[in-house]
KEVOKE-913497 format. One record per residue: z, x, y of N, C-alpha, C, O in turn; residue number from 0. Coordinates in steps of 0.001 Angstrom, whole numbers, plus 524288, in hexadecimal, padded with zeros to 5 digits. Example, Ala and Ser with C-alpha at 12.3 -4.5 7.8 and 13.67 -1.06 7.14 Angstrom:
{atom {81E78 83386 7E9C6} {81E78 8300C 7EE6C} {81E78 83390 7F31C} {82111 8379C 7F309} 0} {atom {81BA8 83232 7F736} {81BE4 83566 7FBDC} {81EBE 83264 8001E} {81F67 83461 80472} 1} 
% end
This chain:
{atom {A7432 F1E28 4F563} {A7158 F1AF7 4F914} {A7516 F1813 4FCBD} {A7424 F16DC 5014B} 0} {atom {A79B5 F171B 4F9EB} {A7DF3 F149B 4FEA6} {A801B F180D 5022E} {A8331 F1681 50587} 1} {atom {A7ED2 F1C83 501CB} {A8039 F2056 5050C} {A7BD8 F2151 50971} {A7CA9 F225D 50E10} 2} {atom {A779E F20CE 5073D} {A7271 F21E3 50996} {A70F5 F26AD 509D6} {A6E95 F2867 50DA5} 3} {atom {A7264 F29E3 50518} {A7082 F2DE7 504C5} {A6A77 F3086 503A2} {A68C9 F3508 50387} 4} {atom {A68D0 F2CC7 50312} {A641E F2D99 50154} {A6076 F2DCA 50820} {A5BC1 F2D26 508DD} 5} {atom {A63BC F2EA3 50B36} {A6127 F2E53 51069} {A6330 F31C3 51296} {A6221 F329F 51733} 6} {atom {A675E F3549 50F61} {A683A F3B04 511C9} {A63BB F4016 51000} {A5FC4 F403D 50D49} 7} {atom {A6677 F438D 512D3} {A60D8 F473F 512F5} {A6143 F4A5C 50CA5} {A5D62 F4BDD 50A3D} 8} {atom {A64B8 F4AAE 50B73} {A64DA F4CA7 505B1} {A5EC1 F4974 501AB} {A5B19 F4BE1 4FFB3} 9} {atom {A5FB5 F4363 501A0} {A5C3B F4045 4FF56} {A5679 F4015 50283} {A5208 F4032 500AE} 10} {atom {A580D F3FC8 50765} {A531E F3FEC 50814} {A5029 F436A 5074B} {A4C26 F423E 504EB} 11} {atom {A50FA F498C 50916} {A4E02 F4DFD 50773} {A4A5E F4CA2 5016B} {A45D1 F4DEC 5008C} 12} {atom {A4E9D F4934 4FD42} {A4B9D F484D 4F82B} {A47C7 F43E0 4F8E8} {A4334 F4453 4F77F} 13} {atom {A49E3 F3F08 4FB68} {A45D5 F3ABC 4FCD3} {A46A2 F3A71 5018B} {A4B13 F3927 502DE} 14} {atom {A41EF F3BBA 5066D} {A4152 F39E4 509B7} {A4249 F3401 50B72} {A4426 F329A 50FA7} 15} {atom {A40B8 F3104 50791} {A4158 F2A4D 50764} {A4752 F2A17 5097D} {A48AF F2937 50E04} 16} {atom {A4A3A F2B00 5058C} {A5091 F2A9B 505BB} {A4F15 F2668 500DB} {A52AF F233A 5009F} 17} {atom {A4B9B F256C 4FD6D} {A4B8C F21F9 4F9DE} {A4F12 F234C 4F5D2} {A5121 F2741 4F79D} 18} {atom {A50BD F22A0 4F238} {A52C5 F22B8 4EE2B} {A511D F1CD7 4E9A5} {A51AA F1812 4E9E3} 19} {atom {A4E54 F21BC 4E4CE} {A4FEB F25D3 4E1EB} {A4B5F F28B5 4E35A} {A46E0 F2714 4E3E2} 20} {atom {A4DCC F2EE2 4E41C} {A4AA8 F326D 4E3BC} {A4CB7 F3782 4DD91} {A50D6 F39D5 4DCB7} 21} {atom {A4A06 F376E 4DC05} {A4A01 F3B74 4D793} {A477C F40E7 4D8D1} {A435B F4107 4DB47} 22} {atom {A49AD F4508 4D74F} {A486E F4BA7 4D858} {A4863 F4CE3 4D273} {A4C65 F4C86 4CFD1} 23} {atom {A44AE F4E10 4D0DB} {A4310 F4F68 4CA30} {A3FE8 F5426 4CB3E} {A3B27 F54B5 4CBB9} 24} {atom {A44A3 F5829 4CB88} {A401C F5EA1 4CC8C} {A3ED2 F5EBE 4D0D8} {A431B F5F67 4D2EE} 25} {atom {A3B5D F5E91 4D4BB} {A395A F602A 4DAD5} {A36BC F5AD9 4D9DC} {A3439 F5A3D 4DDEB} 26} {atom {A35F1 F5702 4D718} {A3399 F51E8 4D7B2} {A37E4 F4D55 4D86D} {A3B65 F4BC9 4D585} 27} {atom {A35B7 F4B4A 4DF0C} {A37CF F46DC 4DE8C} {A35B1 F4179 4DF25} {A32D7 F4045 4E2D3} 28} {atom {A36C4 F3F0F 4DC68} {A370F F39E3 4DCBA} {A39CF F360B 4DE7B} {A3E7D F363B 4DD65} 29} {atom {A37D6 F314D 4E1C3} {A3A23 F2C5D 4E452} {A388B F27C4 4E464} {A36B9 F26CF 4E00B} 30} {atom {A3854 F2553 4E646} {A34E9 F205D 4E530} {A386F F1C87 4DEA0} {A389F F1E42 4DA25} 31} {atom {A39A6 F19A0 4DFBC} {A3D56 F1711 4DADB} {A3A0A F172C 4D5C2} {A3B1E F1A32 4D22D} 32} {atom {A35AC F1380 4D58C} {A3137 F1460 4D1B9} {A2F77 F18F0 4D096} {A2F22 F1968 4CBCF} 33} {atom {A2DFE F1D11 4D31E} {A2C24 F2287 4D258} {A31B9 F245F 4D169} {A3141 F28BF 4D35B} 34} {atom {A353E F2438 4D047} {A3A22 F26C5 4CE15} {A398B F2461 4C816} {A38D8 F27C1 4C4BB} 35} {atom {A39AD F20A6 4C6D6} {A38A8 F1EAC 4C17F} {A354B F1E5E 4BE03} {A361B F1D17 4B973} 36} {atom {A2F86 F2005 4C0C3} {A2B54 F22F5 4BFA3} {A2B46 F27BD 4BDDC} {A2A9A F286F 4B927} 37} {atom {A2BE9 F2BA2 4C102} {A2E60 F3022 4C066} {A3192 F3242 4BC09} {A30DA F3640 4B974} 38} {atom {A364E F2DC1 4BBAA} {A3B2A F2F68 4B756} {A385E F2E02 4B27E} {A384D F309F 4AE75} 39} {atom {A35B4 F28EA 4B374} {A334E F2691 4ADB9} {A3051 F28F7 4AA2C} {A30A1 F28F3 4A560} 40} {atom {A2D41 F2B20 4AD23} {A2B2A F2F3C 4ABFD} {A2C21 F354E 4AAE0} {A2A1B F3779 4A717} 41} {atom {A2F2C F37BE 4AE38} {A3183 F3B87 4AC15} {A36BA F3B45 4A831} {A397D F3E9D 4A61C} 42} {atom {A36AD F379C 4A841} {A3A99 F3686 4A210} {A37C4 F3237 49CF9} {A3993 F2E48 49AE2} 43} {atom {A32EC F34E4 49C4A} {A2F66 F30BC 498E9} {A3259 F3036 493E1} {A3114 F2C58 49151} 44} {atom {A35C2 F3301 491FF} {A38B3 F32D5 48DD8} {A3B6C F2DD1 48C14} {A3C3E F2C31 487A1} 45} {atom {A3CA9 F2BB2 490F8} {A3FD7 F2812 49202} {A3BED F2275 4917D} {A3D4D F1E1C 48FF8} 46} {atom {A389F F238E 4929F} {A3369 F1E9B 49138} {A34CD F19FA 494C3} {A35B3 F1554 493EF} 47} {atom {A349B F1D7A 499AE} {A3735 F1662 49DBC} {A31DF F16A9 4A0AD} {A326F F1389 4A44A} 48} {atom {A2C21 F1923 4A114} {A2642 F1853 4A200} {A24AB F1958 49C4B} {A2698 F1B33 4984B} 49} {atom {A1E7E F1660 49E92} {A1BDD F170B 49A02} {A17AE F1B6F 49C1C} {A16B6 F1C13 4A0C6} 50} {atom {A14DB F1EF9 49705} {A143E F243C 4984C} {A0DC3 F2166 49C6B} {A0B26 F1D67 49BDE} 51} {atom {A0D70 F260D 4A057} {A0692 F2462 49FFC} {A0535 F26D3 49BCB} {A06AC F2A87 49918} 52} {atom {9FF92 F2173 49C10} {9FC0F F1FD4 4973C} {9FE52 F19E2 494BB} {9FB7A F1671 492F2} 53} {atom {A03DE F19B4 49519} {A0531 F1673 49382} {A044D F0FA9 49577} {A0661 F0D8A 4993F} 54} {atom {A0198 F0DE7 492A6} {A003E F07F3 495B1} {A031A F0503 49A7A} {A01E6 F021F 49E20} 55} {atom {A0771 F0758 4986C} {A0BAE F0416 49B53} {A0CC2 F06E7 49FC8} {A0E79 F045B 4A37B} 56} {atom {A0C26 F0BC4 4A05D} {A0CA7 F0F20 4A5EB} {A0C20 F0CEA 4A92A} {A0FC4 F0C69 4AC44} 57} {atom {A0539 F097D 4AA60} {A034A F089D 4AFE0} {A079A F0336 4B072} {A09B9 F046E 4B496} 58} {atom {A0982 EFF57 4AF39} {A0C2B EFADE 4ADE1} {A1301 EFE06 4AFC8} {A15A6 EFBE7 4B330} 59} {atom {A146C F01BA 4ADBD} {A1920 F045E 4AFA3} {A1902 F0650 4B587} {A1C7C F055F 4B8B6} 60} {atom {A1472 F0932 4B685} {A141E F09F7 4BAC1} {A1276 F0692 4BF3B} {A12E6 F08E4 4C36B} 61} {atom {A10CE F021D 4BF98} {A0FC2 EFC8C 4C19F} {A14F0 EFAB2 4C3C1} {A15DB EF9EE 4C869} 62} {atom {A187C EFA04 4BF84} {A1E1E EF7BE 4C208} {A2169 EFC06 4C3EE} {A25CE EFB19 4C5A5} 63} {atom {A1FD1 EFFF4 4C3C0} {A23B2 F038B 4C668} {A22BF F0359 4C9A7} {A2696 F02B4 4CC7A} 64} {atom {A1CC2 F03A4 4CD17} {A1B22 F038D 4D2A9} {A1BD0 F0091 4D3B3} {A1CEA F00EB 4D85E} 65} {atom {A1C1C EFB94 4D20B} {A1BBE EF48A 4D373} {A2237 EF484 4D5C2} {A2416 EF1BF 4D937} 66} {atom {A2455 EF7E4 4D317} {A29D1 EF78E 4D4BB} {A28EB EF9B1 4DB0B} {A2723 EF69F 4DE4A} 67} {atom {A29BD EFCF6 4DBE9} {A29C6 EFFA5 4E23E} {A2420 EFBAF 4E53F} {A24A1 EF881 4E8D0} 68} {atom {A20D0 EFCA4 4E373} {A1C5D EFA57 4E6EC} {A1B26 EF475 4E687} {A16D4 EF3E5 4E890} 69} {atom {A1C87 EF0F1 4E540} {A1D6F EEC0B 4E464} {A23C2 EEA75 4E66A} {A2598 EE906 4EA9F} 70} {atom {A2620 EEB91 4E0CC} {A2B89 EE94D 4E0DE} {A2ED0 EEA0C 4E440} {A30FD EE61A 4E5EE} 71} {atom {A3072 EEF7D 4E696} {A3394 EF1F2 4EB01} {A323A EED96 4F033} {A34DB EE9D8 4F1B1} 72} {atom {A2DDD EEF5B 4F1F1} {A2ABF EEBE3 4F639} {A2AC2 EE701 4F722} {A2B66 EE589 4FBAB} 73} {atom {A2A08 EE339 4F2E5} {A2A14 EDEAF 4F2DA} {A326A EDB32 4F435} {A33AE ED713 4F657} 74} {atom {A3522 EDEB9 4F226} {A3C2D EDFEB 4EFAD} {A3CE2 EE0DC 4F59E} {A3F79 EDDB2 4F826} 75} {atom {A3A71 EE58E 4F835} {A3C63 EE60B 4FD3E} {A3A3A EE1BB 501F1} {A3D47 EDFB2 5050D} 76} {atom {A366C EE10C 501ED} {A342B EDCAA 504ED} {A367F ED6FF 50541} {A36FE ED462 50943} 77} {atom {A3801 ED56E 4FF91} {A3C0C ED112 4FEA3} {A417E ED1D5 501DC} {A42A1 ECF65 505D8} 78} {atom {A444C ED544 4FFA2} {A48F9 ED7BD 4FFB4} {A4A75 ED789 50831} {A4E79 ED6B6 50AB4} 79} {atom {A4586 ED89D 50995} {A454F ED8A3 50ECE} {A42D2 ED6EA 51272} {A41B5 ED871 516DE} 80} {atom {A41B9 ED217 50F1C} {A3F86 ECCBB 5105C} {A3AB8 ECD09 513D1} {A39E2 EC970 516E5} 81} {atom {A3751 ED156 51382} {A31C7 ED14E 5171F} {A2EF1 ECDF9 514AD} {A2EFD ECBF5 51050} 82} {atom {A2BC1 ECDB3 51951} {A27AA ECA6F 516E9} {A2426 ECBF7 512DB} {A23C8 ED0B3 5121B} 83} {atom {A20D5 EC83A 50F64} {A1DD5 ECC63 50CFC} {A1919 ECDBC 50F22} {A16A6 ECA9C 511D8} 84} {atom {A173E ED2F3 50E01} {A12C9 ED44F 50FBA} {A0E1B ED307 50D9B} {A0D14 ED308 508E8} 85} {atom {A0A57 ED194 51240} {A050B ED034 50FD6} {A058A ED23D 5089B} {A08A4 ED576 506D8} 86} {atom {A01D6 ECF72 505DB} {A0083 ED0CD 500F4} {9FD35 ED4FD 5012C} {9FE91 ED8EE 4FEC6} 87} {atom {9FA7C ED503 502C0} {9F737 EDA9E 50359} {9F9B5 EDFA2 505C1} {9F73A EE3A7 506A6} 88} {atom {9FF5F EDEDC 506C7} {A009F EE37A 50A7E} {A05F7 EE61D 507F3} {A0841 EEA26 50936} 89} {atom {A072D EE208 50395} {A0C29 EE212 500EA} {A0B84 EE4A7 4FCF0} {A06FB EE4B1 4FB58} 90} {atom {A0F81 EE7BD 4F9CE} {A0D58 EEB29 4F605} {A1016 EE8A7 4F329} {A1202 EEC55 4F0BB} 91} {atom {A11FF EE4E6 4F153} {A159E EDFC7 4EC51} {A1043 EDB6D 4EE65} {A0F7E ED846 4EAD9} 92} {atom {A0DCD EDAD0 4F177} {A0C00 ED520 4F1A3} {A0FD4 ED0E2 4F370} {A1109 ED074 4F813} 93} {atom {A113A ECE90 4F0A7} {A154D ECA97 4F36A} {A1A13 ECB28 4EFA8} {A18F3 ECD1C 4EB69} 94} {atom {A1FAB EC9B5 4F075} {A248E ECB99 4EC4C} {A2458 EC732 4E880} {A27B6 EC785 4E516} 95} {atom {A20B6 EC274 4E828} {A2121 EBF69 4E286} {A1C1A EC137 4DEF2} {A1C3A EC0BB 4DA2A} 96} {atom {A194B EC28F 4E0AC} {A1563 EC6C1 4DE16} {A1840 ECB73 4DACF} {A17C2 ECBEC 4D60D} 97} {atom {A1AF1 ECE71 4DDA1} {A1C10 ED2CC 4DBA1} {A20D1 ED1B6 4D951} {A22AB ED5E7 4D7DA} 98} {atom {A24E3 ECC9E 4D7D8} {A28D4 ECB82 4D5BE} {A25BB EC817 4CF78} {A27B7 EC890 4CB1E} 99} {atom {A2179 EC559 4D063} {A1E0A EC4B4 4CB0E} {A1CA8 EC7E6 4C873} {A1D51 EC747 4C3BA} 100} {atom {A19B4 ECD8E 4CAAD} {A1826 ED06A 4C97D} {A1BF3 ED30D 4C4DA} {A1B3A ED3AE 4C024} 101} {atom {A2069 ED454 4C864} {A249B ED612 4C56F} {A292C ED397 4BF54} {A2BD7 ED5D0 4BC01} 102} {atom {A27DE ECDFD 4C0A9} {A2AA6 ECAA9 4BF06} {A270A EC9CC 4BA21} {A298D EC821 4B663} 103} {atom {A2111 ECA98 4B90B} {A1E7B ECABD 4B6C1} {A1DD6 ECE33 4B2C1} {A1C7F ECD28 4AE41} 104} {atom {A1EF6 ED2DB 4B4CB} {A1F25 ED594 4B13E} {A241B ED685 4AEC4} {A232E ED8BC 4AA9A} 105} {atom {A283A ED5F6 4AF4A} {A2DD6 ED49F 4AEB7} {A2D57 ED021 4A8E0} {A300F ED0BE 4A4F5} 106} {atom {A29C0 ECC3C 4A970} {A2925 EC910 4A626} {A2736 ECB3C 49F98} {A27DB EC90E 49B5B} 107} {atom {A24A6 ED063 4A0F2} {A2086 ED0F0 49DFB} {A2289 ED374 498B2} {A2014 ED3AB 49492} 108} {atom {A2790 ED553 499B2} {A2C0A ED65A 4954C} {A30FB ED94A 4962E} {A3254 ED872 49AB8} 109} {atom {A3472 EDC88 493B5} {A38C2 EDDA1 493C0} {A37BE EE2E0 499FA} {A3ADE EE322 49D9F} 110} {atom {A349B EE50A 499AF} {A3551 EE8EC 49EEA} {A2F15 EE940 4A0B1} {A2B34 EE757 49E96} 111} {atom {A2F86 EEBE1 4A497} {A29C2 EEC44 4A6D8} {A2415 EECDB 4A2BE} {A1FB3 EEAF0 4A339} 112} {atom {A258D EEF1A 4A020} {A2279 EF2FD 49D73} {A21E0 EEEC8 496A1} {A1FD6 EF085 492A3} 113} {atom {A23E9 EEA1E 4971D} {A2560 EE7FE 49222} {A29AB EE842 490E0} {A2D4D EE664 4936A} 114} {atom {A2A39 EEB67 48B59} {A2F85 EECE9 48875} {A2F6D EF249 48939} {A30C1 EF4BA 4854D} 115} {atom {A2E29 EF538 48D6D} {A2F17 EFB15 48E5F} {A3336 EFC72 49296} {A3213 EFDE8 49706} 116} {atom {A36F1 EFBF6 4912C} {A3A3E EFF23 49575} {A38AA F03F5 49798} {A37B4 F077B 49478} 117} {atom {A3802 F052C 49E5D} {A35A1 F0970 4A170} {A390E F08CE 4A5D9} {A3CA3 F059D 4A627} 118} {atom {A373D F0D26 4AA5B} {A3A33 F0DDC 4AF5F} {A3997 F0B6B 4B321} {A3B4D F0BF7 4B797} 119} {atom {A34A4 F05DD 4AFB2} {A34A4 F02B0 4B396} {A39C6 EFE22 4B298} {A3B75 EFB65 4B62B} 120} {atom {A3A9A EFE10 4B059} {A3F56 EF939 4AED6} {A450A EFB93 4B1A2} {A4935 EF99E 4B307} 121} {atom {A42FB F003B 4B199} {A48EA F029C 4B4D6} {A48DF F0242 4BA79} {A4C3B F031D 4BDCF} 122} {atom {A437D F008D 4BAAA} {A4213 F0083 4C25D} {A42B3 EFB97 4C45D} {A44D9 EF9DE 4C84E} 123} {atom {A3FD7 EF949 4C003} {A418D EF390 4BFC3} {A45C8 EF057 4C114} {A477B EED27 4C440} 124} {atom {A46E1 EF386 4BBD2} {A4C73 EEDC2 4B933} {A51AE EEF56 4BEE7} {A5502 EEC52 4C09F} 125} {atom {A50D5 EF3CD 4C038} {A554E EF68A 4C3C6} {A557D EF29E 4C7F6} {A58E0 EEF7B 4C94D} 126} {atom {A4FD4 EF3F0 4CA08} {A4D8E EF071 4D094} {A4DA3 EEA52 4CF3D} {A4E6B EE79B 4D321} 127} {atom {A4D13 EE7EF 4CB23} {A4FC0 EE252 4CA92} {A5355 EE12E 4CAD6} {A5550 EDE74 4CE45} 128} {atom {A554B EE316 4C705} {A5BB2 EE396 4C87A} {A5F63 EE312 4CCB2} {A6357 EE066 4CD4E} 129} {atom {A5C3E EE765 4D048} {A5CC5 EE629 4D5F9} {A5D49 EE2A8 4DA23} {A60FE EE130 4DCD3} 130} {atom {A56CD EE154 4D9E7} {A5432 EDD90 4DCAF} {A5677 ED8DF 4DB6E} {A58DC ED67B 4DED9} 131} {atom {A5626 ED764 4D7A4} {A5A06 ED24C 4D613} {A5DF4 ED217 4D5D9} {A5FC5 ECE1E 4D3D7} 132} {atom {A60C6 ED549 4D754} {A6690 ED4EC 4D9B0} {A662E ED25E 4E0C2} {A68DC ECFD6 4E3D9} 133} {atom {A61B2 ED4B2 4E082} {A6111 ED575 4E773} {A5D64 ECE5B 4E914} {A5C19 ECBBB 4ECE6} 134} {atom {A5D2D ECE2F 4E309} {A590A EC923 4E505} {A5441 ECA7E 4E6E1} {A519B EC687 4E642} 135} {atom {A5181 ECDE8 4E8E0} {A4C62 ECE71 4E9D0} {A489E ECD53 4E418} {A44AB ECC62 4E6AC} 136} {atom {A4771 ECCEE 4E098} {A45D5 ECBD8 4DCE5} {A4843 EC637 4D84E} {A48D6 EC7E7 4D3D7} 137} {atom {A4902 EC2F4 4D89A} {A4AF6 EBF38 4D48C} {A4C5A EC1E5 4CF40} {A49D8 EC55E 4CD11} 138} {atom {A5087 EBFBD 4CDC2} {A5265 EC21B 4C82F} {A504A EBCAA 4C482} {A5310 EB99B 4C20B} 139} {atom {A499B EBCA8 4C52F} {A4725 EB813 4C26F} {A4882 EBA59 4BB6B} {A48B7 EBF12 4BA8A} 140} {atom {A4943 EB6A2 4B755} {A49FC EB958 4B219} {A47D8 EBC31 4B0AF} {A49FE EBEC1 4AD3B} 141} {atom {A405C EBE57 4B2C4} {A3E9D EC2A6 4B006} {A4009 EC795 4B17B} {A3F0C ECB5D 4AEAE} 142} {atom {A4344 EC81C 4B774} {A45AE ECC31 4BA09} {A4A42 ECBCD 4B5FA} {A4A83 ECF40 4B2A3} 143} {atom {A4D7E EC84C 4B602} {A5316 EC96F 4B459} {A52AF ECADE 4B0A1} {A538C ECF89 4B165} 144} {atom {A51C3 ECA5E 4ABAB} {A506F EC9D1 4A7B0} {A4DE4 ED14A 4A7A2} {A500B ED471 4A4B6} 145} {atom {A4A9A ED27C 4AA37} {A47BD ED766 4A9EC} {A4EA1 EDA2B 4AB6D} {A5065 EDD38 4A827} 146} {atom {A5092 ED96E 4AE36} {A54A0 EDDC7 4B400} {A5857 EDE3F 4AD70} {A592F EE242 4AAEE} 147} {atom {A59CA ED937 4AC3C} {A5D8B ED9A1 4A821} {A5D69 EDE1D 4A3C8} {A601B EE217 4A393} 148} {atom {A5994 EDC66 4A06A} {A574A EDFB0 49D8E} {A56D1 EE619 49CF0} {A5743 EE8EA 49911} 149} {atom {A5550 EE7AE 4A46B} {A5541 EEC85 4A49B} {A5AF8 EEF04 4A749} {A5BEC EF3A7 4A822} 150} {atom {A5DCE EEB2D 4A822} {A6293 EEBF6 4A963} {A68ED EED09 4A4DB} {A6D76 EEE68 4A5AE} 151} {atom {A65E7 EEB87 4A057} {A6915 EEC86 49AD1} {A673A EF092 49831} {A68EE EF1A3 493D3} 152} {atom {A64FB EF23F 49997} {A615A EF869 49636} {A6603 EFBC2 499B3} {A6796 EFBE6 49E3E} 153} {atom {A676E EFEF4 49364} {A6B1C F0428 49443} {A6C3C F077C 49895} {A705B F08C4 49AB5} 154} {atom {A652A F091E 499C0} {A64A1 F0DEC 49D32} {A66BC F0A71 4A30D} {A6A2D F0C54 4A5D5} 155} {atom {A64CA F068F 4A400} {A65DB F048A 4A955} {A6B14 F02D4 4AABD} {A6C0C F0293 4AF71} 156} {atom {A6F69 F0158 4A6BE} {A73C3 F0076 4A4FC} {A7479 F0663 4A78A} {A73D2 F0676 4AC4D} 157} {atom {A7590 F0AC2 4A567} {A75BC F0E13 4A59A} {A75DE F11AE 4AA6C} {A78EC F154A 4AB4F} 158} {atom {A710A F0F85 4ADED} {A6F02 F11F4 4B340} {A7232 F0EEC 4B604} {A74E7 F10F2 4B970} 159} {atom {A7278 F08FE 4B4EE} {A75EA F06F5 4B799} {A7A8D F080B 4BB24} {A7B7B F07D9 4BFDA} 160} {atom {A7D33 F0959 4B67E} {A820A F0D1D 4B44E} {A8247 F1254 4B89E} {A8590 F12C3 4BC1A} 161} {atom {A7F6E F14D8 4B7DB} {A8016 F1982 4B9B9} {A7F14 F18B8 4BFA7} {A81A3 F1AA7 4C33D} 162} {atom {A7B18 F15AE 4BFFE} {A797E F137A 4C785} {A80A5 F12AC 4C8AA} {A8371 F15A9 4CB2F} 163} {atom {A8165 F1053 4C75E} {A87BA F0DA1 4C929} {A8B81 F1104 4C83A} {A8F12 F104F 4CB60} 164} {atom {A8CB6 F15D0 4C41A} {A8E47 F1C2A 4C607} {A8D94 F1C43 4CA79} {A90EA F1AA9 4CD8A} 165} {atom {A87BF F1EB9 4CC67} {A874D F2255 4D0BC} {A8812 F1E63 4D7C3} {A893F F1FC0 4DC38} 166} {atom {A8670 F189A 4D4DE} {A88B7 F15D0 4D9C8} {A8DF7 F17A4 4DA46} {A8EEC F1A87 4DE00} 167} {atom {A9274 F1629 4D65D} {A97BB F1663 4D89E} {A98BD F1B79 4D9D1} {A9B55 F1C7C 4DDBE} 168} {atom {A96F1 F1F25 4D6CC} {A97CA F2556 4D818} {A96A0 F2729 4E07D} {A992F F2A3A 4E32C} 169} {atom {A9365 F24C9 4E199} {A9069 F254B 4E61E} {A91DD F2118 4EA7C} {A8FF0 F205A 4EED4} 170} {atom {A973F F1DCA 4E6FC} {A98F0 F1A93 4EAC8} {A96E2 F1405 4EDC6} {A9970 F121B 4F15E} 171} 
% end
């Protein structure tokens, strides 16, 4: 992306957007950040990071995954670039202390989204906090910190960490 490759014609042919991440799994592709983790979560059910449908907790998994892009993104960029906010009726977050309760609320409600179930939402999560509160658009209030921490000492993310910072230095 520091190259801006993702806006040469190689990438684009795969995503028109120039978005990144795009995934090619067989002649199927996928983009969209949430629909990539959807996708994987699911096609790696082995791994138990969704809960199956049927499962109670599905519609509740799938709630914060969308809430992420269609709420959270929106509300993160609007801050981030100081517009005004838009009518309530016209805004798809409502207003950004609405949709920072919303979030902060359920954050409260125990160790990860889902309760005590670790899923691919905590990886969408805990990542984009992480972030954002570096960046300050979101407060690192204790039920954030406290959540970012948590999912930030688990192995696998340790791990991805790790390897993100390979292919950064590899790529310059």
């Amino acid at each position: 992306m520091k190259a801006n490759e993702q806006r040469g014609s190689g990438y684009l042919a795969i995503n028109p957007m120039g978005k990144v991440p795009a995934v090619m799994h067989g002649d199927v592709l996928i983009t969209e950040q949430v629909a990539v983790y959807l996708y994987l979560a699911d096609l790696y059910h082995e791994a138990k990071l969704a809960p199956e449908i049927g499962d109670p907790l599905r519609g509740t998994y799938l709630r914060w995954m969308v809430f992420y892009g269609s709420c959270f993104e929106p509300a993160i960029v609007d801050r981030a670039q100081k517009h005004e906010p838009a009518p309530p009726a016209m805004s798809p977050y409502g207003d950004y202390d609405t949709m920072l309760n919303t979030l902060t609320d359920q954050l409260s409600k125990g160790e990860y989204f889902l309760g005590d179930k670790f899923t691919a939402l905590d990886l969408l999560w805990g990542t984009a906090l992480t972030w954002i509160t570096m960046f300050q658009l979101v407060p690192a209030l204790p039920v954030i910190q406290t959540y970012i921490d948590r999912i930030n000492v688990r192995p696998s993310v340790i791990w991805v960490r790790e390897k993100d910072a390979e292919l950064a230095a590899a790529h310059g």
